[in-house]
Biopython code that builds the backbone (N, CA, C, O; Angstrom):
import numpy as np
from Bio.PDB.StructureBuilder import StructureBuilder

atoms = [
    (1, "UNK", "N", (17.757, 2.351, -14.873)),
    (1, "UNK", "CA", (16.486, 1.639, -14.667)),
    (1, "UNK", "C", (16.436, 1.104, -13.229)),
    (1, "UNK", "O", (15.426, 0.906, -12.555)),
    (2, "UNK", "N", (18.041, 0.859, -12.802)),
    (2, "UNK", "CA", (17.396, 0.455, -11.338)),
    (2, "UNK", "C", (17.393, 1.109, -10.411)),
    (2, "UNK", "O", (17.290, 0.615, -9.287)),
    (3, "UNK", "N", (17.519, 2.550, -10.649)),
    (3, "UNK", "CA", (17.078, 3.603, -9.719)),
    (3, "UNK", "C", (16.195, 3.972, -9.811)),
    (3, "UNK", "O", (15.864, 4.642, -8.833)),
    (4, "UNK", "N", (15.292, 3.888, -10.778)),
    (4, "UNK", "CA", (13.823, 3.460, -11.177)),
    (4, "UNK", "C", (13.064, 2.862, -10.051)),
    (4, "UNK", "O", (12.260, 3.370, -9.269)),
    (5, "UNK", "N", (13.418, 1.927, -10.141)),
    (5, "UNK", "CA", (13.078, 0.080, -9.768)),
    (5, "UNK", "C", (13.475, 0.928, -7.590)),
    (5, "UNK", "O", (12.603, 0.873, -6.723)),
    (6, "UNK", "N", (14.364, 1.316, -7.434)),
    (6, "UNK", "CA", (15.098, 1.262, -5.429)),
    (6, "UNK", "C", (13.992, 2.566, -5.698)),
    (6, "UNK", "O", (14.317, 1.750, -6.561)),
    (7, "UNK", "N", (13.324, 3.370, -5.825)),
    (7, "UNK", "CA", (12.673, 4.396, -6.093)),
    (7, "UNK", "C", (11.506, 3.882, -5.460)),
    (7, "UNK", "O", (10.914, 4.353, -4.489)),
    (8, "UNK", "N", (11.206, 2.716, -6.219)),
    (8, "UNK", "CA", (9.426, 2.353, -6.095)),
    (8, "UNK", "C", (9.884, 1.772, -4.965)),
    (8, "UNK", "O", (9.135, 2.302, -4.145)),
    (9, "UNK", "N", (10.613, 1.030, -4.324)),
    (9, "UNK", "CA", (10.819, -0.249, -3.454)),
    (9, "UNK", "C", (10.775, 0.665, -2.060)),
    (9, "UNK", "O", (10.125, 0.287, -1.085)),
    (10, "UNK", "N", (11.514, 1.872, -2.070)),
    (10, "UNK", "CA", (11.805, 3.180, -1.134)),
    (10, "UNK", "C", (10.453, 3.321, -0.601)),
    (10, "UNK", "O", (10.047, 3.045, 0.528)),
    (11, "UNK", "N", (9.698, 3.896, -1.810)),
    (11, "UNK", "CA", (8.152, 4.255, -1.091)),
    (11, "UNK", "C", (7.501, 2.853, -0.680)),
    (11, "UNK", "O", (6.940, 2.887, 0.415)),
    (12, "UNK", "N", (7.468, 1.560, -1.387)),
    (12, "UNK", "CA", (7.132, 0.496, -0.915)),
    (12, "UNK", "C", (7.261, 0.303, 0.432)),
    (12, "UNK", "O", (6.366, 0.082, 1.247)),
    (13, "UNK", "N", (8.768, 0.429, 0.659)),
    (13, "UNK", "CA", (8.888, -0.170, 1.761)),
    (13, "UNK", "C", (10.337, 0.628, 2.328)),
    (13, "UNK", "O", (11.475, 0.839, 1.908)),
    (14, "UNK", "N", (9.903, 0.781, 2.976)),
    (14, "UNK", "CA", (10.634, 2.282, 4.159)),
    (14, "UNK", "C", (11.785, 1.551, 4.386)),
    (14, "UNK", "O", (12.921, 1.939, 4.113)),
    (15, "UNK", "N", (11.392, 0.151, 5.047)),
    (15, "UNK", "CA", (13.431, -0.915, 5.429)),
    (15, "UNK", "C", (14.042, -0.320, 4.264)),
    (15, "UNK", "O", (15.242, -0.061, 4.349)),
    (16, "UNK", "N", (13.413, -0.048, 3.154)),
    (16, "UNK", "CA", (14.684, -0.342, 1.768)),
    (16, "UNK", "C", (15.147, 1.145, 1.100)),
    (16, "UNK", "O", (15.415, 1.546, -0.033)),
    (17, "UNK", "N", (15.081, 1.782, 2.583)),
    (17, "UNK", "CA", (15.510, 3.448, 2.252)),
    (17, "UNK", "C", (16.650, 3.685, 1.811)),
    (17, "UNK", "O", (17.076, 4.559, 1.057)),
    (18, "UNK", "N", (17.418, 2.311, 2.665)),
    (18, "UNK", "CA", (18.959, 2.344, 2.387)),
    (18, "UNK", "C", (19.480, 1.961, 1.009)),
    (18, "UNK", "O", (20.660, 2.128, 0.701)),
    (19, "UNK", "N", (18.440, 1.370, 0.070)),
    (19, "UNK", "CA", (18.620, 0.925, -1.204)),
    (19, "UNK", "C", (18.457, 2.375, -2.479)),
    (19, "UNK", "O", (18.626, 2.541, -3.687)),
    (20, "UNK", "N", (18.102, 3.043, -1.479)),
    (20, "UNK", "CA", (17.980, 4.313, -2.253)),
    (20, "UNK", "C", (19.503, 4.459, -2.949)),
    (20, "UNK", "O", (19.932, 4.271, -4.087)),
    (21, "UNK", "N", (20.057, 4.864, -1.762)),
    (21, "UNK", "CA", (21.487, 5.235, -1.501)),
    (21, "UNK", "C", (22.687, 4.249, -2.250)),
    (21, "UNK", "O", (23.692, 4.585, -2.875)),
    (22, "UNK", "N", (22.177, 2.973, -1.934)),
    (22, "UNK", "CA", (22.938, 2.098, -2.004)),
    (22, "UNK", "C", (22.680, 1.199, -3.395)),
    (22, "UNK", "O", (23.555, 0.571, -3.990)),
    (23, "UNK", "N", (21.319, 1.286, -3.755)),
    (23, "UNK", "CA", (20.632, 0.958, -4.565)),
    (23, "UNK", "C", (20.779, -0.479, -4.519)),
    (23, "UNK", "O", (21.375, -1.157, -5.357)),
    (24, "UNK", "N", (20.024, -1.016, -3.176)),
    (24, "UNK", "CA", (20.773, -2.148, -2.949)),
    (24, "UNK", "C", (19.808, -3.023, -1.984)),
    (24, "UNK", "O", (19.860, -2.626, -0.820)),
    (25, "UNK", "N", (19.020, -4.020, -2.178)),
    (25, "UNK", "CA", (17.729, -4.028, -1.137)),
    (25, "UNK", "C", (18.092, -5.443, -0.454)),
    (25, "UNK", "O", (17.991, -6.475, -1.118)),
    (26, "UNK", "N", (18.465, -5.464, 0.731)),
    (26, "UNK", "CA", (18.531, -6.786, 1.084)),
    (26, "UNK", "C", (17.314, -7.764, 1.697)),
    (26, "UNK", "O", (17.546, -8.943, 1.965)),
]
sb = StructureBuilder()
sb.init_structure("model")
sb.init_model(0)
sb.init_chain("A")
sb.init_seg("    ")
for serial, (resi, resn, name, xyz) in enumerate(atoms, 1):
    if name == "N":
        sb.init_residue(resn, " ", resi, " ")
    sb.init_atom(name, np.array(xyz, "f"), 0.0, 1.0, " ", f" {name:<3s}", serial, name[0])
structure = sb.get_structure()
């Protein structure tokens, strides 16, 4: 679910590309 969740945040918001990866949004 929270690759779900770093998925939407990714297209949201480009800074949190690395949360893709990392699944991890600071």
């Amino acid at each position: 679910m929270f690759y779900k969740w770093t998925v939407i945040t990714y297209e949201h918001d480009q800074k949190c590309r690395v949360a893709l990866e990392v699944i991890q949004c600071p």
